[in-house]
TORPATI-625574 format. One record per residue (C-alpha): residue number from 0; x, y, z. Coordinates in nm, 2 decimals. Last residue first. Layout:
BEGIN
SITE  num      px      py      pz
SITE  NUM       X       Y       Z
...
This chain:
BEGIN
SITE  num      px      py      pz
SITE  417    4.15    3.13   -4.84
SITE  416    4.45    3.38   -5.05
SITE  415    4.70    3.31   -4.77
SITE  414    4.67    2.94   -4.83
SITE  413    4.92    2.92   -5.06
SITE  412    5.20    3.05   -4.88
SITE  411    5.15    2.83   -4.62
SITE  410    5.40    2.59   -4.69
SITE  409    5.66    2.62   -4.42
SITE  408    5.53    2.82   -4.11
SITE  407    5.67    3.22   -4.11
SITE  406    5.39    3.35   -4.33
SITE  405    5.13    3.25   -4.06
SITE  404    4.80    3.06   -4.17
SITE  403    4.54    3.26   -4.00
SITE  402    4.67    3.63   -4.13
SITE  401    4.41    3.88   -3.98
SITE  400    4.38    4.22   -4.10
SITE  399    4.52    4.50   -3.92
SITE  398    4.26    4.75   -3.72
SITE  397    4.43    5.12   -3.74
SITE  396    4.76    5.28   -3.66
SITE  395    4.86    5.05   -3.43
SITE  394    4.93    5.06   -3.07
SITE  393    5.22    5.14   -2.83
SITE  392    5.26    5.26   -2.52
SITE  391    4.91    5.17   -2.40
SITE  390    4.93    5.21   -1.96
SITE  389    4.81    4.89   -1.85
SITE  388    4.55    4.83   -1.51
SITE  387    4.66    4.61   -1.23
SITE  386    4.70    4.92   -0.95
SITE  385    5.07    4.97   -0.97
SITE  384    5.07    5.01   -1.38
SITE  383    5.13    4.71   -1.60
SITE  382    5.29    4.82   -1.97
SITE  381    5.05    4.81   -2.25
SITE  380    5.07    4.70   -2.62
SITE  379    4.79    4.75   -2.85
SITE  378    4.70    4.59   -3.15
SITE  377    4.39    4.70   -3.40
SITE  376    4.16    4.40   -3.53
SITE  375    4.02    4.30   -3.82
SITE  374    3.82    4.02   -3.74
SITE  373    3.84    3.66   -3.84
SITE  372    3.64    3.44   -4.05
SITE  371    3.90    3.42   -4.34
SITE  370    3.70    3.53   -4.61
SITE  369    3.45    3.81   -4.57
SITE  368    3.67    3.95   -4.28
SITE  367    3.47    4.07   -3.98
SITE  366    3.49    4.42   -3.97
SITE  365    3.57    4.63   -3.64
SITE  364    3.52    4.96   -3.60
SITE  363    3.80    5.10   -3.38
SITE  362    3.77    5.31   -3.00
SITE  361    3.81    4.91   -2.85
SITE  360    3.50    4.93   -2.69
SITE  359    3.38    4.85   -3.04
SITE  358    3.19    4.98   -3.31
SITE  357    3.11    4.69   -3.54
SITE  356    3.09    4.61   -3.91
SITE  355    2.94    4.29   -4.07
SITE  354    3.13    4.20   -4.36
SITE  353    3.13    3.83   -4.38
SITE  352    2.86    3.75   -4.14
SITE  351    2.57    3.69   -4.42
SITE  350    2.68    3.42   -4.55
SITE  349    2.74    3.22   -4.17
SITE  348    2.44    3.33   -4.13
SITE  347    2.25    3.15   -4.38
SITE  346    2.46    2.80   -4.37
SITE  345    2.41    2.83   -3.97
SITE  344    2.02    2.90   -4.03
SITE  343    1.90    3.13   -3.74
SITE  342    1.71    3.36   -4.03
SITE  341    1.62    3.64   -4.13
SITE  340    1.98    3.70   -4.33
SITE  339    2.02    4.04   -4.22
SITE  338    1.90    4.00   -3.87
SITE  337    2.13    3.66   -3.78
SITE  336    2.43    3.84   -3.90
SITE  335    2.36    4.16   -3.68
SITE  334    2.27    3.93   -3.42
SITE  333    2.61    3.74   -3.49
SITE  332    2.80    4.04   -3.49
SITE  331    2.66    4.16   -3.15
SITE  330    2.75    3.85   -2.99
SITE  329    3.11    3.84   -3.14
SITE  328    3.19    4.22   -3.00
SITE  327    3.07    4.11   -2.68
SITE  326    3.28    3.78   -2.69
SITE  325    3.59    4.00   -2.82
SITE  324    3.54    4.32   -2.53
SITE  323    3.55    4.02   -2.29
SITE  322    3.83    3.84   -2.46
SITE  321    4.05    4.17   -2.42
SITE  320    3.97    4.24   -2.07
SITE  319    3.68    4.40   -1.86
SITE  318    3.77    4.47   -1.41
SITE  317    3.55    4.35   -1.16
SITE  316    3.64    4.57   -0.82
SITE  315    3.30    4.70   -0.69
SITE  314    3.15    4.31   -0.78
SITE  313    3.38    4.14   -0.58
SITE  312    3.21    3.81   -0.59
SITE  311    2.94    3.86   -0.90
SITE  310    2.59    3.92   -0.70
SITE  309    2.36    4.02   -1.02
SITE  308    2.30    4.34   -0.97
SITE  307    2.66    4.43   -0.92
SITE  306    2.80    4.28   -1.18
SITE  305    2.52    4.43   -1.45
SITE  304    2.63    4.76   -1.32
SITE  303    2.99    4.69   -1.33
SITE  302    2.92    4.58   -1.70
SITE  301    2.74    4.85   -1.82
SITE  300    2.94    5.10   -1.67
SITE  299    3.30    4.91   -1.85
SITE  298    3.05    4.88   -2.18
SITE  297    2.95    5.28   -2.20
SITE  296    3.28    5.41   -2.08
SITE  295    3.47    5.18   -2.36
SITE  294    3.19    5.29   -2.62
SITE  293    3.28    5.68   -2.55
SITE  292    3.61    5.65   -2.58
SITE  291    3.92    5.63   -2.38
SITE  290    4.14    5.29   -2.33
SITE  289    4.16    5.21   -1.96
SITE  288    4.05    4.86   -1.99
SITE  287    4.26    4.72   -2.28
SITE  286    4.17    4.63   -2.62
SITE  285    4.34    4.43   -2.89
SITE  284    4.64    4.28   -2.66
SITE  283    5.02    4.28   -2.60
SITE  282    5.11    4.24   -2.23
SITE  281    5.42    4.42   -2.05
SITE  280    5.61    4.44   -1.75
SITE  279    5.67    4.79   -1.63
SITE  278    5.52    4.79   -1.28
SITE  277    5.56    4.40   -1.19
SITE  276    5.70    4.45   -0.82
SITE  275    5.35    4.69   -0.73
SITE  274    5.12    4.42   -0.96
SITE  273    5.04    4.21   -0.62
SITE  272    4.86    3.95   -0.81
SITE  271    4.47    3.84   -0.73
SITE  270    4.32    4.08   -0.98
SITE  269    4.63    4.04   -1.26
SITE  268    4.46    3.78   -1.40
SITE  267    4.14    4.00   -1.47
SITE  266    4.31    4.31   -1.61
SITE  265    4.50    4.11   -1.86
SITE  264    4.74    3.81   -1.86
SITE  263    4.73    3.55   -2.20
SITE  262    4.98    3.71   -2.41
SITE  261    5.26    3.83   -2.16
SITE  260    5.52    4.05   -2.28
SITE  259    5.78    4.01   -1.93
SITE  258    6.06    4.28   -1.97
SITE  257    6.41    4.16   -1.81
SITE  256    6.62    4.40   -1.66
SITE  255    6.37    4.74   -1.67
SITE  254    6.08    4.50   -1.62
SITE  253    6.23    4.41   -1.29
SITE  252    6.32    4.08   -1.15
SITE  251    6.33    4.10   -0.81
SITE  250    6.26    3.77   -0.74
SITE  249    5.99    3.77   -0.53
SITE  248    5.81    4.01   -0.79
SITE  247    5.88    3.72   -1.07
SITE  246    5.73    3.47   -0.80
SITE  245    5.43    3.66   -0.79
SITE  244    5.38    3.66   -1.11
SITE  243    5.48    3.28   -1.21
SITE  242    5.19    3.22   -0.92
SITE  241    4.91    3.43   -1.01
SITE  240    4.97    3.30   -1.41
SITE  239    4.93    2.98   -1.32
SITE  238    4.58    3.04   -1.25
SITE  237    4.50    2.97   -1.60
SITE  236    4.74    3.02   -1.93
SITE  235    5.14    3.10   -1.97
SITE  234    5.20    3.22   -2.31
SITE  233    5.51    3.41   -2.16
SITE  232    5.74    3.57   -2.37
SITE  231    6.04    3.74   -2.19
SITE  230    6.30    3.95   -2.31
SITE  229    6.68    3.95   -2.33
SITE  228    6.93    4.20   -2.34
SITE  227    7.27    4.07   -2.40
SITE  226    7.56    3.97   -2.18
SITE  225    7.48    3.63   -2.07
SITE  224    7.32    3.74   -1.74
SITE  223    6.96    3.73   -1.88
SITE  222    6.97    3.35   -1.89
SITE  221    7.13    3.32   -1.55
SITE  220    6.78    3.50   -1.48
SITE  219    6.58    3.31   -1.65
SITE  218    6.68    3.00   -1.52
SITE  217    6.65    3.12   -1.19
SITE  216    6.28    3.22   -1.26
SITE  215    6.25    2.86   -1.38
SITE  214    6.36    2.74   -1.05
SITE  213    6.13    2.90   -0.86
SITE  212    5.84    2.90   -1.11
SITE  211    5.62    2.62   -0.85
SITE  210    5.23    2.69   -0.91
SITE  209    5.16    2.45   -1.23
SITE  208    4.79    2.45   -1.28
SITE  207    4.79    2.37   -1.69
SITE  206    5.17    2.23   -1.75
SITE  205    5.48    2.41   -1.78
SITE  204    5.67    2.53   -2.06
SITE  203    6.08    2.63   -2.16
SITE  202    6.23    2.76   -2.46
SITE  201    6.54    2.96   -2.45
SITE  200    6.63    3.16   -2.74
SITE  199    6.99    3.33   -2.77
SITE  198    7.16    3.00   -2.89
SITE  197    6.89    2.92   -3.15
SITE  196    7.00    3.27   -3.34
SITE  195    6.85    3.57   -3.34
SITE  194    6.91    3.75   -3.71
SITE  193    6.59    3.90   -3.73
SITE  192    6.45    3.63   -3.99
SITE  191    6.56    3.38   -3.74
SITE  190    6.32    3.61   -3.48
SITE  189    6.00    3.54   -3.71
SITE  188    6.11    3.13   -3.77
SITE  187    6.15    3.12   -3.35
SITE  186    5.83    3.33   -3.30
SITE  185    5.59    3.06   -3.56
SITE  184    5.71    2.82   -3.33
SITE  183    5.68    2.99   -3.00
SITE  182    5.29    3.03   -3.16
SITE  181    5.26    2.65   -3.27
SITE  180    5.39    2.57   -2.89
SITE  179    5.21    2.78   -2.68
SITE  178    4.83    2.73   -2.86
SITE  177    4.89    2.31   -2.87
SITE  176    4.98    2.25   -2.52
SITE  175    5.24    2.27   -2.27
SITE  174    5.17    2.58   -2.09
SITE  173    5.45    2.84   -2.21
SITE  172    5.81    3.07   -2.18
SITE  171    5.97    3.16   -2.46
SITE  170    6.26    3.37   -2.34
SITE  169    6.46    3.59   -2.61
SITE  168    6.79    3.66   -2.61
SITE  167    6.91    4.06   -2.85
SITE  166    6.62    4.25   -2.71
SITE  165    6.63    4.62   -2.82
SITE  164    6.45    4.80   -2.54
SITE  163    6.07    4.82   -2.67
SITE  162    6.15    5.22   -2.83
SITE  161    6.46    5.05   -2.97
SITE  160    6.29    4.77   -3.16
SITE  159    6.34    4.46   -3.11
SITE  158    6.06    4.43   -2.83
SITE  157    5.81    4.63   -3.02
SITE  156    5.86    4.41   -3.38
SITE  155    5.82    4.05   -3.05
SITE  154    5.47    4.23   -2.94
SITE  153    5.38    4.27   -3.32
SITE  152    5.43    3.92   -3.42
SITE  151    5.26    3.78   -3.09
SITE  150    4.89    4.04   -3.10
SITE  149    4.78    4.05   -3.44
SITE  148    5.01    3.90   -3.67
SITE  147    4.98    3.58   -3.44
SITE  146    4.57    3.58   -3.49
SITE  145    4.38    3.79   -3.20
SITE  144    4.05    3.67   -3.06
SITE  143    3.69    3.71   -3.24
SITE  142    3.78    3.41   -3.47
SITE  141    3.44    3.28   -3.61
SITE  140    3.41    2.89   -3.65
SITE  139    3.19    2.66   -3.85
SITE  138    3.39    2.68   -4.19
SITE  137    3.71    2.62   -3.98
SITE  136    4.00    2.80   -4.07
SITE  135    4.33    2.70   -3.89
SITE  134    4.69    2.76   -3.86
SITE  133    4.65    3.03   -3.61
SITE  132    4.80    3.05   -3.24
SITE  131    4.50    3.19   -3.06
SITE  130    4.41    3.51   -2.90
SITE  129    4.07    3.45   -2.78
SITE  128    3.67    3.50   -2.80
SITE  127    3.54    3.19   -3.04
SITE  126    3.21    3.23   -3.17
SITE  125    3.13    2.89   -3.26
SITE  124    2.82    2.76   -3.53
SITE  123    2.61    2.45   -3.59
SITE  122    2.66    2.21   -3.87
SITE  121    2.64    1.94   -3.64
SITE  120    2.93    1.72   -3.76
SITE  119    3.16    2.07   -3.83
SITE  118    3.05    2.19   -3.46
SITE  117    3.14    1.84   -3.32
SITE  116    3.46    1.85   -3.51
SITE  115    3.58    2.18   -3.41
SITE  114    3.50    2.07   -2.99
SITE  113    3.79    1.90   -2.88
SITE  112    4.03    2.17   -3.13
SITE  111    3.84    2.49   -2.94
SITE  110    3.93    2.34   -2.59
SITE  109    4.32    2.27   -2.72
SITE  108    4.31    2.61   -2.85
SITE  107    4.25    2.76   -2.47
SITE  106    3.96    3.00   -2.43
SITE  105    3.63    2.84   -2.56
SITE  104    3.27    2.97   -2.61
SITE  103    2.99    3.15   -2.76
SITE  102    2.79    2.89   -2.89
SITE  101    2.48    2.92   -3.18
SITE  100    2.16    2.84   -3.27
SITE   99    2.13    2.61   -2.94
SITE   98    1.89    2.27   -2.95
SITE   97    1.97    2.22   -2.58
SITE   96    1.99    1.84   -2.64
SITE   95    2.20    1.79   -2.94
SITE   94    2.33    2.18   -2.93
SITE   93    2.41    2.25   -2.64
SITE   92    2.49    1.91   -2.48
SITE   91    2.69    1.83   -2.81
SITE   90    2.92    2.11   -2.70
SITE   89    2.91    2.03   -2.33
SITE   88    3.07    1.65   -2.43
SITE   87    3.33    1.84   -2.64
SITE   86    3.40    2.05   -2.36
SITE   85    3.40    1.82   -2.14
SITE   84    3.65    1.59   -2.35
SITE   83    3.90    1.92   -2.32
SITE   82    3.89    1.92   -1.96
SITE   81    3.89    2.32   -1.77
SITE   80    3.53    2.28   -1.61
SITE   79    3.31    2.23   -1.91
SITE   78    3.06    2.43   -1.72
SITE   77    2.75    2.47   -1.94
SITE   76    2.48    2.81   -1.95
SITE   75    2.26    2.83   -2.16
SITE   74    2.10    3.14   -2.29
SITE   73    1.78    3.23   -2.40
SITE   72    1.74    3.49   -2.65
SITE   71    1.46    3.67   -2.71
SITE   70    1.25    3.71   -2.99
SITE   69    1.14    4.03   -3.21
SITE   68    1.38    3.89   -3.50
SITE   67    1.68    3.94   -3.22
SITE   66    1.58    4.08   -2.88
SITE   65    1.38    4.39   -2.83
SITE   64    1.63    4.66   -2.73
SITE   63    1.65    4.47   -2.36
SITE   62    1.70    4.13   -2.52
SITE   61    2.01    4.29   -2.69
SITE   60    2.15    4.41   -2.33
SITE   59    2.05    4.11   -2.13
SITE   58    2.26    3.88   -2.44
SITE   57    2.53    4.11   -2.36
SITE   56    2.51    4.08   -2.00
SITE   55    2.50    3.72   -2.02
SITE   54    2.78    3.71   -2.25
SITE   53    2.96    3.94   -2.00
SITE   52    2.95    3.70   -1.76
SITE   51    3.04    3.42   -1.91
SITE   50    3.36    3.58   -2.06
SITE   49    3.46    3.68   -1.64
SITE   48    3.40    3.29   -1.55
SITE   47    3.67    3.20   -1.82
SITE   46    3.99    3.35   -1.72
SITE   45    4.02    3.22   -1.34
SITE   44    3.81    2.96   -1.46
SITE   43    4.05    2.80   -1.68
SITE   42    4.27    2.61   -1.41
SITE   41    3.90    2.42   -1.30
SITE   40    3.55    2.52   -1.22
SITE   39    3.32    2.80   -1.42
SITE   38    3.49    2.67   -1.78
SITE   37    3.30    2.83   -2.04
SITE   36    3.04    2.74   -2.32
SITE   35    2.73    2.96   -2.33
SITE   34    2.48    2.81   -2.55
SITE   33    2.21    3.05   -2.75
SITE   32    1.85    2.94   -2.72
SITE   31    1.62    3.20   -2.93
SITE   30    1.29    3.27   -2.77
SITE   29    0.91    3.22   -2.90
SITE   28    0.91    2.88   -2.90
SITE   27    1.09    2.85   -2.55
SITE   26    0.80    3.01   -2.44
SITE   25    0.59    2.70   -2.50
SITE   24    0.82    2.48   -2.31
SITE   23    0.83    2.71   -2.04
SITE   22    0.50    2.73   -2.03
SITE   21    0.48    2.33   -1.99
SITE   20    0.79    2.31   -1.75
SITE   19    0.53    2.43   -1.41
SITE   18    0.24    2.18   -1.58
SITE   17    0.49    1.90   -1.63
SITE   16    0.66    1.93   -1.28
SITE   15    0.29    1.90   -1.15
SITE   14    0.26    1.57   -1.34
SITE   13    0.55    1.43   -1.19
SITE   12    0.51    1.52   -0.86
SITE   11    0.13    1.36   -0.88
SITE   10    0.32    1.07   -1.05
SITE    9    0.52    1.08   -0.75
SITE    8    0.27    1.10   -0.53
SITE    7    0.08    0.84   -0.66
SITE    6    0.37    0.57   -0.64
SITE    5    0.46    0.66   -0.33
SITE    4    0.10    0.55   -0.24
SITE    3    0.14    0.21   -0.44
SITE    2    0.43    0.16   -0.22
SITE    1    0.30    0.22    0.09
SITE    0    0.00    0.00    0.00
């Protein structure tokens, strides 16, 4: 009798679950489902958690001025938590089970390479928000994020040059996977071309959540004390940025004996470091937080205001970034996209993208490229200031287009024209 009682009740339970998910059901008709795909747990979060965020406050800010089409969009929300079958596993989630139009997602390469081939099987598309090392074009995926000639190839022209200090060693300093590597690869050809030689470049990387740079530090420094002025590249990635920072300060090693250029540390990385011992070190990027322009004041308000009404920790202090500026530009480019072809259709949009224009926080329009699918993007380099921010002492004249397959890899001269 118990039994056939618990029985009722939970058809009962059942049944009322049905009623309270049947709205939703039908308002899911009249909304858009867009998949947000970012590690909240892990080595990644550090950098990823802040991306989510502003995707949501993007997607608030276009539902707001009436949505896309006259619906809204629906986000959905997956923690891959920094494993690269997770995110391919999230990826099929969002779009197998969630039935997303479109992901906004990713930060390291070796995430975006676990889920390319689910978004090529599904015919569904990525927006993907970061710096990455190049040598690939996938029909499926728009590059938001900084190609080498945008952000490392730069970077390396400012530390050879006499305004950057006139580096003669170079450090390449990484996490061990596939974005470090094919980028110190495509610097090593770039500084041969310079006249550096192998014996006056070090190459050393770590793996994801490494915490102990004591003895790499050291390393550095006997480096440095060769005789000729050397510079640091670090593609570190994750929270072990906090630590090789902080063990830099301990150190003592000043940007005026060894400049840092970091590629993967902005504004939000730098939150939990110290930055008083790092004054001077550098990071090359396409947007920084204390640029000045209208659209920079509008998105940083926007965004502390959207932090603080929705409970992020720290909320006075949150800080934007370059892949936050890039996954709000990408947002905005795919509603454009979405808009002019009238349609969610990948095949559809993915016409109709090639082109689109967009005023960013940045103080540049930015055009997506109506072949490569990346944007054209204007570099910046900063030095770090006391209180975590960068001070731009260099930037380009305007946005530069992207170059995917780098000139300095063996063979790719053919596929500059795809």
């Amino acid at each position: 009798m118990q039994t056939r009682r618990s029985f009722i009740k939970a058809l009962a339970l059942s049944a009322s679950i049905a009623a309270i998910g049947a709205p939703i059901g039908a308002h899911a008709a009249d909304t858009i489902k867009v998949g947000i795909l970012h590690s909240l747990s892990g080595t990644m979060a550090i950098s990823e958690t802040a991306l989510k965020n502003v995707a949501l406050m993007t997607i608030e800010e276009i539902n707001a001025k009436g949505g896309v089409m006259g619906k809204k969009l629906e986000p959905v929300v997956v923690d891959p938590a920094s494993s690269e079958s997770l995110f391919a596993e999230r990826a099929r989630q969002l779009i197998s089970q969630d039935k997303v139009a479109v992901v906004f997602g990713c930060w390291t390469s070796a995430s975006r390479k676990a889920v390319n081939p689910v978004f090529k099987e599904t015919n569904n598309l990525l927006f993907y928000p970061v710096q990455y090392e190049g040598e690939e074009l996938e029909k499926n995926v728009f590059y938001t994020g900084a190609a080498p000639n945008q952000q490392a190839i730069p970077a390396l022209e400012y530390l050879l040059s006499e305004e950057g200090g006139s580096a003669k060693r170079f450090v390449l300093l990484g996490t061990d996977y596939v974005y470090p590597r094919t980028t110190n690869k495509i610097l090593r050809a770039f500084l041969k071309t310079k006249g550096i030689t192998d014996a006056d470049i070090m190459e050393d990387y770590t793996p994801f959540g490494h915490s102990d740079y004591q003895t790499i530090i050291a390393n550095i420094k006997k480096f440095a004390s060769e005789g000729k002025k050397t510079a640091v590249v670090s593609t570190i990635n994750g929270d072990s940025n906090v630590p090789f920072y902080k063990e830099l300060g301990n150190a003592g090693l000043k940007a005026t004996d060894v400049p840092v250029v970091a590629f993967s540390v902005g504004e939000e990385e730098l939150r939990g470091v110290d930055t008083k011992p790092l004054v001077g070190h550098l990071a090359a990027w396409n947007y920084f937080m204390t640029i000045k322009n209208p659209e920079n004041d509008a998105f940083i308000a926007k965004y502390k205001a959207w932090a603080k009404k929705n409970g992020v920790p720290n909320a006075d202090s949150v800080v934007t970034n370059d892949p936050m500026e890039a996954t709000y530009v990408g947002i905005h480019m795919w509603k454009q996209a979405v808009e002019k072809a009238k349609t969610t259709d990948t095949d559809k949009v993915i016409a109709a993208i090639g082109g689109q224009t967009f005023k960013s926080p940045s103080g540049f329009t930015l055009t997506m490229d109506k072949t490569n699918h990346h944007l054209h993007k204007p570099v910046f380099i900063g030095e770090v200031r006391a209180d975590g921010q960068f001070d731009v002492v260099w930037k380009t004249k305007g946005p530069v287009r992207a170059q995917p397959w780098s000139p300095f890899i063996a063979g790719n001269e053919a596929k500059q024209g795809l």
